[in-house]
C-alpha positions as CSV (number, residue, x, y, z in Angstrom):
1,X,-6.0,1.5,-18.2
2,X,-3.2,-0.2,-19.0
3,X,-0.3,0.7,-21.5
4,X,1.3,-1.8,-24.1
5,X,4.8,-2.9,-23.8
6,X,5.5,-4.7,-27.0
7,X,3.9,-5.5,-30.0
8,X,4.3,-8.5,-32.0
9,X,7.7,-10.1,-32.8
10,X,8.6,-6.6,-30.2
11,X,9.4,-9.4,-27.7
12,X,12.5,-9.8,-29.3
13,X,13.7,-6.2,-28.9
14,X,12.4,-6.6,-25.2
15,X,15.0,-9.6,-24.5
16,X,17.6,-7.9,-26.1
17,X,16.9,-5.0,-24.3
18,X,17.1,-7.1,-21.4
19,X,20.5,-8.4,-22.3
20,X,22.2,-5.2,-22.7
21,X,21.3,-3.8,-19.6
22,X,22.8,-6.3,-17.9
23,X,25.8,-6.1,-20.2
24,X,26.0,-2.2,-19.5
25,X,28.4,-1.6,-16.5
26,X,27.0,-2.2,-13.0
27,X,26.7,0.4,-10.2
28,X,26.8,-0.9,-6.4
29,X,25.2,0.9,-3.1
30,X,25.7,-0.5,0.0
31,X,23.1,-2.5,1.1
32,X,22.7,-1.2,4.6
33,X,24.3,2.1,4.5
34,X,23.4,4.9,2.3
35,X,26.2,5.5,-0.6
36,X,26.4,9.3,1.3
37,X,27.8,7.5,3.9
38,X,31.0,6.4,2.6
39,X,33.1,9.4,2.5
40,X,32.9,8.6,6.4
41,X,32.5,5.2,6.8
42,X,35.1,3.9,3.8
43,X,38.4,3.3,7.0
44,X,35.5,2.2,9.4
45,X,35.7,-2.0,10.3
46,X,32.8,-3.8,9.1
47,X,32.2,-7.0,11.7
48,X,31.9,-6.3,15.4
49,X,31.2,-3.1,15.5
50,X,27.9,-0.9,15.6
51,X,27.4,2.1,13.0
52,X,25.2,5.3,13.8
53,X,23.9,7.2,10.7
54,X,22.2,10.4,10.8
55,X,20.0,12.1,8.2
56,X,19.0,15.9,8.0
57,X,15.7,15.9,6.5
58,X,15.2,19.6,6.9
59,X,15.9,22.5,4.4
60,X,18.3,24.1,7.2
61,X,22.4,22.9,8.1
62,X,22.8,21.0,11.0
63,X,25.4,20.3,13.2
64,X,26.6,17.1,14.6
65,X,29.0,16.8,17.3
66,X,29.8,13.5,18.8
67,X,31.7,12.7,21.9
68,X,33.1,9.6,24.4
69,X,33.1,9.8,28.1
70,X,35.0,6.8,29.8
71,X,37.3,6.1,32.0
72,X,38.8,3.2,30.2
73,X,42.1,4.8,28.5
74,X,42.6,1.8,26.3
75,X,39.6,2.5,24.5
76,X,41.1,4.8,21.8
77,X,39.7,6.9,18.5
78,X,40.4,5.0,15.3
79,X,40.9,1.8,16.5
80,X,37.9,1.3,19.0
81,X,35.5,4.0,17.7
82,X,35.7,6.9,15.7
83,X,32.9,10.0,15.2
84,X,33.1,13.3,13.3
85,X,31.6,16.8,14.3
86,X,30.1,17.6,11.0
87,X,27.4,20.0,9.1
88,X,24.9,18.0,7.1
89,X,23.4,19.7,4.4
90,X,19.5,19.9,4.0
91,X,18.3,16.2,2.9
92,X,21.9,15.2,3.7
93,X,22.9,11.2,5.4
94,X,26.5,10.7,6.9
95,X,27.4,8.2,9.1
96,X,28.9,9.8,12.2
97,X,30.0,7.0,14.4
98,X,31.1,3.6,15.1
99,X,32.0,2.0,18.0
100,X,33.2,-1.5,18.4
101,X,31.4,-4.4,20.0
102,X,33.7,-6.6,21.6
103,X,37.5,-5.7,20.4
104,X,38.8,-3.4,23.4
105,X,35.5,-3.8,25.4
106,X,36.2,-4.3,29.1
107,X,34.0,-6.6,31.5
108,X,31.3,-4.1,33.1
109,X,33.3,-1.1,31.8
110,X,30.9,1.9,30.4
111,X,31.1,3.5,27.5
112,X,28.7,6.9,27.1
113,X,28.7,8.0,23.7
114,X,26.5,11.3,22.6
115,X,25.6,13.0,19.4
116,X,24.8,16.5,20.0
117,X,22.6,18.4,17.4
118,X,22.2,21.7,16.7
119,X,21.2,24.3,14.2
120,X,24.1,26.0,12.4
121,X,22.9,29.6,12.5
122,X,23.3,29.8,16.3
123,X,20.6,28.4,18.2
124,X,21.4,27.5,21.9
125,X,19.2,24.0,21.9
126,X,20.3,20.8,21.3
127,X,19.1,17.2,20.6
128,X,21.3,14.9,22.7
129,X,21.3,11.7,21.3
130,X,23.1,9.1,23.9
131,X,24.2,5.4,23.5
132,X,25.4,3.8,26.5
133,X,27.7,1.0,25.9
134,X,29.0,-1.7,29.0
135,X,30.9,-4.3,28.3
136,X,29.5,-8.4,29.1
137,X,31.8,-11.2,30.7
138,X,31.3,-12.9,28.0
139,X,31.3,-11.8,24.5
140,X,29.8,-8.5,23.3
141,X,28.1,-5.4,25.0
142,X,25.2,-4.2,25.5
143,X,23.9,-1.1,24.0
144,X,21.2,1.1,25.2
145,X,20.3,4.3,23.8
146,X,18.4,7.4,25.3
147,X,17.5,10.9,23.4
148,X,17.0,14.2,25.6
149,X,15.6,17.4,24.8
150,X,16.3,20.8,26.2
151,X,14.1,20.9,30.0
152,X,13.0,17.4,29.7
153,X,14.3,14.4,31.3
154,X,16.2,11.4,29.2
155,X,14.2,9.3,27.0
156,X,14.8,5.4,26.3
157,X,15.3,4.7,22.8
158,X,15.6,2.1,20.5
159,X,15.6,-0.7,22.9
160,X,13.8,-2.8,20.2
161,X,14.5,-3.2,16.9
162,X,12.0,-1.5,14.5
163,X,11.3,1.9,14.0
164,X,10.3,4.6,16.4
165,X,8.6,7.9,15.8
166,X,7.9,11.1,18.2
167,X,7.0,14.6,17.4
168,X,9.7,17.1,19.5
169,X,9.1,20.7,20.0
170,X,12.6,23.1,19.2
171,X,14.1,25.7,17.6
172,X,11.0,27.2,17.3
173,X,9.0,25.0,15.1
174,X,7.2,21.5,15.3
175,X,9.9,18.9,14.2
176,X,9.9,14.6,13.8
177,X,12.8,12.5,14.9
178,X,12.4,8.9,13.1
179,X,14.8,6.2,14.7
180,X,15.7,2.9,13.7
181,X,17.3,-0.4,15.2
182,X,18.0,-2.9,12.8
183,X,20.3,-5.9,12.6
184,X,21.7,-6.1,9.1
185,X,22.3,-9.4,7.1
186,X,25.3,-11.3,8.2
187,X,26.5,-8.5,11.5
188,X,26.0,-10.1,15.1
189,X,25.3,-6.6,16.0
190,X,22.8,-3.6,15.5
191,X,23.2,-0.7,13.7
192,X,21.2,2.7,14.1
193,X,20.2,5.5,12.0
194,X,18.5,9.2,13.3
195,X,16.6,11.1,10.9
196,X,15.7,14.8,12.4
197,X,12.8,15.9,10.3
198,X,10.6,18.7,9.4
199,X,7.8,18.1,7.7
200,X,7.5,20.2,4.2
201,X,3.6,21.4,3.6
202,X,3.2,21.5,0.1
203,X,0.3,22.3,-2.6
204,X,-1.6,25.9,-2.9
205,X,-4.8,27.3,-3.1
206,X,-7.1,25.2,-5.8
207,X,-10.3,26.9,-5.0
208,X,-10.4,29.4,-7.9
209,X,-11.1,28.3,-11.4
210,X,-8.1,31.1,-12.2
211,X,-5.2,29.6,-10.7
212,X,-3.6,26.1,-11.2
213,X,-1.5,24.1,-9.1
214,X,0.9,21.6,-11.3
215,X,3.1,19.0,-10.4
216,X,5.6,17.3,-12.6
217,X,7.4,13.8,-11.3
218,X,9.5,11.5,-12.7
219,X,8.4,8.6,-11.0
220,X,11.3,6.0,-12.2
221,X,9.2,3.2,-12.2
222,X,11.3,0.9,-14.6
223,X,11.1,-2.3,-15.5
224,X,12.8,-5.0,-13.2
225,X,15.2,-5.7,-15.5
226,X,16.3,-2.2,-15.5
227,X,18.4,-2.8,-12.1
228,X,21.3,-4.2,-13.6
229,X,21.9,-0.2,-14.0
230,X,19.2,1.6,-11.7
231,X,18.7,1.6,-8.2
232,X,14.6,0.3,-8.9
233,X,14.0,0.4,-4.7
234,X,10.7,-1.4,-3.9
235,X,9.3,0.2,-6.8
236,X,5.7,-1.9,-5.6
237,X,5.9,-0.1,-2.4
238,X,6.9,3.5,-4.3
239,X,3.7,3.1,-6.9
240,X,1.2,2.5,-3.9
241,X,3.3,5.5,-2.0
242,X,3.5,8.3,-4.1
243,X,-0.1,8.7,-4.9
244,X,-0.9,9.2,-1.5
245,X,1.8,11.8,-1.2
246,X,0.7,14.2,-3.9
247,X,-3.0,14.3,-3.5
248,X,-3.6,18.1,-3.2
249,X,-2.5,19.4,-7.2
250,X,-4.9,19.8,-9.9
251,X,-2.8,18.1,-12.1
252,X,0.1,15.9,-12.5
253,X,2.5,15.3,-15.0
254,X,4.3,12.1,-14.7
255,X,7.4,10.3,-16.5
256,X,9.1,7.1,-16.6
257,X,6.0,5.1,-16.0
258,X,7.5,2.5,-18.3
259,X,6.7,-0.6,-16.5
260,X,2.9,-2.1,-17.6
261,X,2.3,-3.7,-14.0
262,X,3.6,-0.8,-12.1
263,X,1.7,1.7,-14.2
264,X,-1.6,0.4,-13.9
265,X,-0.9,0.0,-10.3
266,X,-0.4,3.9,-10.0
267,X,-3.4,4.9,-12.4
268,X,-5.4,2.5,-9.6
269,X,-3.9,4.6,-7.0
270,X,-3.9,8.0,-8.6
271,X,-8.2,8.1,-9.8
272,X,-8.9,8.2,-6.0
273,X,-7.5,11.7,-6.1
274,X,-7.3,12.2,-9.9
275,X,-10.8,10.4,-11.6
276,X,-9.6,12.0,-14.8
277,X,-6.0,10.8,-16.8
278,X,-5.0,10.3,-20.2
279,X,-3.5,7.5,-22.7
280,X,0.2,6.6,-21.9
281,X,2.5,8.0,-24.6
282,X,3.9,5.4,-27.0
283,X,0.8,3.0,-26.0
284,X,0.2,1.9,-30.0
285,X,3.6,2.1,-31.3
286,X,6.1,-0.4,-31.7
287,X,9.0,0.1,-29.8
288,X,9.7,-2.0,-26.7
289,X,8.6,0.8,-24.2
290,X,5.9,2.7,-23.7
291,X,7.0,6.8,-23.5
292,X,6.3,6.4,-19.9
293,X,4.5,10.1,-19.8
294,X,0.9,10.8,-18.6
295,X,-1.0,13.7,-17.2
296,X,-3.4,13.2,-14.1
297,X,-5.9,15.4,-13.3
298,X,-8.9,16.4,-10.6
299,X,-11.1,18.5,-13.5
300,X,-12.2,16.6,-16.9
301,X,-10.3,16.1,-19.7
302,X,-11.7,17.7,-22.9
303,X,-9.1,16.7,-25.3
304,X,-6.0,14.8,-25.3
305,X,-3.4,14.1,-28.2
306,X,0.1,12.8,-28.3
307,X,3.3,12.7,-30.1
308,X,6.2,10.0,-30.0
309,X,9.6,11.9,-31.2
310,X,11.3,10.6,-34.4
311,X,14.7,11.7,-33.2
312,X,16.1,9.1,-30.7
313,X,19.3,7.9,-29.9
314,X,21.4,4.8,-27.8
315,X,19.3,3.2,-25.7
316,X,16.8,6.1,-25.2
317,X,15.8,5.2,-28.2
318,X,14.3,1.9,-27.6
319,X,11.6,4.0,-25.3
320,X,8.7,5.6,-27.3
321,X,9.8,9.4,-25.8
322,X,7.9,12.3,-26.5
323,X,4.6,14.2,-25.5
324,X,1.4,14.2,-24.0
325,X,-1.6,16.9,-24.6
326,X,-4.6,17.6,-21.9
327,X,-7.3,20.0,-22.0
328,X,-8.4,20.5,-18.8
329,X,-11.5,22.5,-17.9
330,X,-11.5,23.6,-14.4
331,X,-14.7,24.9,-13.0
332,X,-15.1,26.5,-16.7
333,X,-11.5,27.6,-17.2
334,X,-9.6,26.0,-19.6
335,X,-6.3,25.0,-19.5
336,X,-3.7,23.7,-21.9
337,X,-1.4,21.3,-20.4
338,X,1.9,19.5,-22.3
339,X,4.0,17.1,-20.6
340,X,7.3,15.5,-22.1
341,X,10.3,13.1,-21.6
342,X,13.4,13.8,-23.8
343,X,16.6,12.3,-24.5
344,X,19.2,11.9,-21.3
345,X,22.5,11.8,-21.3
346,X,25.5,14.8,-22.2
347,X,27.2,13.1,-25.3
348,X,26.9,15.6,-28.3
349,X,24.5,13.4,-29.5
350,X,22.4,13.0,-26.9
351,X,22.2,16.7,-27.0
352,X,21.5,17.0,-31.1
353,X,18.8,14.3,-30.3
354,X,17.1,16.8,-27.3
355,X,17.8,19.9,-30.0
356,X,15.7,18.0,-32.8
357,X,12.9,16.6,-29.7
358,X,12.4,20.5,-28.9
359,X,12.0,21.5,-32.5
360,X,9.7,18.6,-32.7
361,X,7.4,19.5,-29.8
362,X,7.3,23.2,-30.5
363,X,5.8,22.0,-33.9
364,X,3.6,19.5,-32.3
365,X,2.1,22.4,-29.8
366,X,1.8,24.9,-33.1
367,X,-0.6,22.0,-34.4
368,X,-2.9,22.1,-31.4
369,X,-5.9,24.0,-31.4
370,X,-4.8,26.4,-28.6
371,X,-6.3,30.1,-28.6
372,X,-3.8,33.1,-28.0
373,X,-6.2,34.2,-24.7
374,X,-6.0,30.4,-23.1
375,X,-2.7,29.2,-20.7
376,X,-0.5,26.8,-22.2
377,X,1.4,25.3,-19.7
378,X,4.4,23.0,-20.6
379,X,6.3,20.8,-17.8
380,X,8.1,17.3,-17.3
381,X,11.6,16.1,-17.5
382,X,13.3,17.7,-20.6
383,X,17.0,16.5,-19.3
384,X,18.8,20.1,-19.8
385,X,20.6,21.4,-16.9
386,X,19.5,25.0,-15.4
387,X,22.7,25.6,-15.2
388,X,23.8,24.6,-18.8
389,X,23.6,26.8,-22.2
390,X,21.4,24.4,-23.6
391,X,18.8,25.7,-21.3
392,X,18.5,29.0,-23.9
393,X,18.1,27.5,-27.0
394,X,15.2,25.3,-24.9
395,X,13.5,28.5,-23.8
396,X,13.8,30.2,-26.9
397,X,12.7,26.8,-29.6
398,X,9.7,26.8,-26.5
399,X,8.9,30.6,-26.3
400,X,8.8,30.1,-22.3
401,X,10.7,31.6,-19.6
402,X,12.6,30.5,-16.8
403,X,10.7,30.8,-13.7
404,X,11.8,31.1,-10.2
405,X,12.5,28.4,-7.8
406,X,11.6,29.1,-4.8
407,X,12.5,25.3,-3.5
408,X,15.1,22.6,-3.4
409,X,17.8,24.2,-6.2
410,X,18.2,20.4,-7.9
411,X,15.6,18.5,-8.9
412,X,18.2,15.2,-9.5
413,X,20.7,15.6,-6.8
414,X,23.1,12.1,-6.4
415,X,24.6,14.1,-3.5
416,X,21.3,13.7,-1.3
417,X,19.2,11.3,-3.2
418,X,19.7,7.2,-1.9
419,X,18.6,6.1,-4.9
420,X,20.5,8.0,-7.4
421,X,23.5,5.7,-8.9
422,X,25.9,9.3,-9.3
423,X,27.0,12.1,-7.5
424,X,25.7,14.7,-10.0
425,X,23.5,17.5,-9.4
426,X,21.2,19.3,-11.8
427,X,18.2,20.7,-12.1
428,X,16.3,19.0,-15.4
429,X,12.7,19.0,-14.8
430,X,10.6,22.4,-15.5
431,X,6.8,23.8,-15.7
432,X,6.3,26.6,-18.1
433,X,3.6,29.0,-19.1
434,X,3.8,30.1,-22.7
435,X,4.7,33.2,-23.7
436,X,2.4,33.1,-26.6
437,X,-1.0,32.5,-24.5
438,X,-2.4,33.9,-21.6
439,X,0.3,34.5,-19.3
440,X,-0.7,34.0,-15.6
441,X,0.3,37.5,-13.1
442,X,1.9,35.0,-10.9
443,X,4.3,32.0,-11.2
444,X,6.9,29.7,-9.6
445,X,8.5,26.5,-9.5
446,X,9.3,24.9,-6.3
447,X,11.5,21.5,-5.6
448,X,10.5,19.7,-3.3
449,X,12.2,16.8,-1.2
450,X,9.4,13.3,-1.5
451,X,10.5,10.6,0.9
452,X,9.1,7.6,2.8
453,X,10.5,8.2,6.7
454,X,7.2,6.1,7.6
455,X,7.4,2.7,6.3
456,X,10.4,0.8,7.6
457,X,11.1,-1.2,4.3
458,X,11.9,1.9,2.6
459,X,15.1,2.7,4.8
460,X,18.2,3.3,4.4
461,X,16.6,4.8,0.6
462,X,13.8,6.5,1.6
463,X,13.2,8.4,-1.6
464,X,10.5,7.6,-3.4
465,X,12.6,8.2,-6.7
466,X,15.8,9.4,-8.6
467,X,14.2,12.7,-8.9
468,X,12.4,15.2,-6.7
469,X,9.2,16.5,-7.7
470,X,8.7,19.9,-8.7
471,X,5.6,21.6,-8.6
472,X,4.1,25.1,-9.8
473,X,1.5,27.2,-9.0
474,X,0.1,29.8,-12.3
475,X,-2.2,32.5,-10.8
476,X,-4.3,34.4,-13.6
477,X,-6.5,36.2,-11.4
478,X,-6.2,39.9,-11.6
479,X,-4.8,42.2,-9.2
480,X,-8.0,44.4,-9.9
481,X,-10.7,41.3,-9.1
């Protein structure tokens, strides 16, 4: 299926659209190094050196601790290398050293640099991760790099550039270190970047008919003109990638499908998992974008309807935002499943706009034929901040509650995401029950972290979107069953 940008003399509105976006004010990330980087890497020289970036992609602090050993005394911190002994947040990149290349660099002089990781609660192992610099008659220095873990001898590294991959065994669980070697556009030498991983297991237990297993995504797939203001990062590569990624729900709600090519490119992806999907919203209307919001799902479809908001304001408005129905019968058991897009932004009237949206989807739901005993569920990205007041008058307009988190505490977090354009951090995307319908005996919502560690065109941004997903499991069985 495919949606329908524009209608008619709509083309107009699309080039227009087109020219303001690249008339809105432009935002900049490093090409090669991860915006997180810069609170350490801002003093750093950019030619002739090497750079060393690290990534925690684990929901626990690390510690970094780097170090020299040589016996050259003219080779000094800050004006030959510098590193930093640092904590790194879960999902967190820093750069952490630099060393230079040539400047200061004696003939067939060494230079052993090490990067010592650890857990922050205490644990006595480490990850030793060792760079072994020696100076050429010449010009330059050669750079070899070697990783060892605790009761195992050294291992050679990164002697190629590309990306490596190996499974290591410590602090008690099954961890992934992903390295890479790469030679960025106009440099004469190589940089490196470590990401320490643990995979995150995600998805529950879809066997019974009385417990369902949601995920809601904002998927960010914009159109190309769109990057005159968003990072759109190989969105090709992130369509094809994200379907494979979230396989094991038995239903998904996504937003910002906005792009025509790129949406039908993920509804190809998504029926190998998902055979059943609904209409785009916005797909008949008028404006120059689709709504961008569409529900997946394993179990059949019964029923679908739609609504595209009246309210709308700035450029939000030129999208066709609002909300998507699906009656979903799993193995017998129905369920009632709403997903919606509303209004960004924290203007006063962006926030009227989202006010009148909820009172418009609360009517939109009262006009479904939904019985008192049957779940209504209700997810997607509704752009109020948890930790704002506007959340209230959302859960009270909706009749829904907030549930726990038991995950990731942001679901757009500019501190740990490479492709968010801001340093903000909120959490804006939700999955309800309704507190006027069945209510389920269990419930949470859990953030999770979605990256690409895998495919070497996704680095240095690795996330597969400005958001992270957030899924929920609703469990109606009974305790008594």
């Amino acid at each position: 299926m495919t949606g329908v940008r524009s209608n008619g003399d709509d083309m107009f509105k699309l080039i227009m659209f087109f020219m303001l976006g690249f008339c809105l004010p432009s935002f900049s990330v490093a090409g090669v190094i991860p915006k997180t980087a810069g609170r350490d890497a801002a003093a750093a020289p950019v030619f002739g050196y090497s750079y060393v970036l690290v990534t925690n992609n684990t929901s626990e602090n690390l510690s970094f601790q780097t170090a020299l050993d040589t016996d050259d005394a003219d080779f000094t911190s800050g004006k030959n290398w510098e590193g930093s002994s640092v904590t790194l947040l879960p999902y967190e990149t820093r750069q952490i050293l630099w060393f230079s290349r040539n400047t200061g660099v004696k003939t067939d002089k060494s230079y052993q640099f090490s990067v010592k990781v650890s857990r922050s609660n205490g644990s006595g192992e480490q990850i030793d991760i060792q760079f072994h610099e020696k100076g050429k008659r010449v010009f330059g220095s050669d750079v070899k790099a070697g990783l060892v873990l605790p009761g195992q001898p050294a291992k050679s590294i990164l002697a190629d550039k590309g990306l490596e991959q190996f499974p290591v065994n410590i602090w008690g669980g099954e961890y992934r270190i992903h390295a890479r070697n790469w030679l960025p556009a106009g440099r004469i030498f190589n940089n490196f970047h470590l990401v320490i991983d643990k995979p995150d297991h995600q998805g529950g237990d879809s066997s019974s008919n009385q417990s369902i297993n949601i995920l809601t995504y904002n998927t960010q797939l914009m159109p190309f003109y769109a990057g005159a203001v968003d990072d759109l990062n190989h969105p090709e590569i992130r369509a094809a990638d994200i379907p494979a990624r979230i396989s094991q729900y038995d239903a998904v709600i996504m937003e910002e499908l906005f792009d025509r090519d790129l949406r039908s490119a993920m509804v190809q992806s998504m029926t190998k998992n998902y055979p059943y999907h609904t209409k785009v919203v916005g797909q008949e209307g008028s404006k120059v974008l689709t709504g961008g919001v569409m529900i997946f799902s394993k179990w059949p479809i019964k029923d679908e309807g739609q609504i595209v908001y009246q309210a709308g304001a700035g450029m939000n408005a030129l999208a066709a935002k609002g909300a998507i129905y699906a009656r979903i019968d799993k193995n017998n058991k129905t369920y009632h499943l709403v997903g919606t897009h509303m209004q960004a932004g924290n203007r006063p009237d962006d926030i009227s706009v989202r006010q009148k949206q909820l009172q418009e989807l609360a009517l939109f739901i009262d006009s479904l034929p939904i019985p008192d005993d049957e779940p209504l569920l209700i997810g997607g990205d509704f752009n109020v901040n948890q930790f704002d007041k506007e959340l209230e008058n959302l859960l009270g307009i909706l009749n829904v509650s907030l549930l726990e988190n038991t995950g990731y505490p942001y679901s757009a977090d500019g501190v740990v995401n490479t492709m968010s354009i801001n340093k903000d951090r909120s959490r804006i995307d939700y999955l309800f029950y309704s507190n006027l319908h069945a209510k389920p005996g269990k419930a949470f919502n859990r953030v999770f972290i979605l990256r690409d560690l895998e495919n070497e065109k996704m680095w240095p941004k690795f996330d597969l979107s400005d958001h992270f997903p957030l899924s929920a499991c609703f469990d109606f069985r009974r305790d008594d069953a």
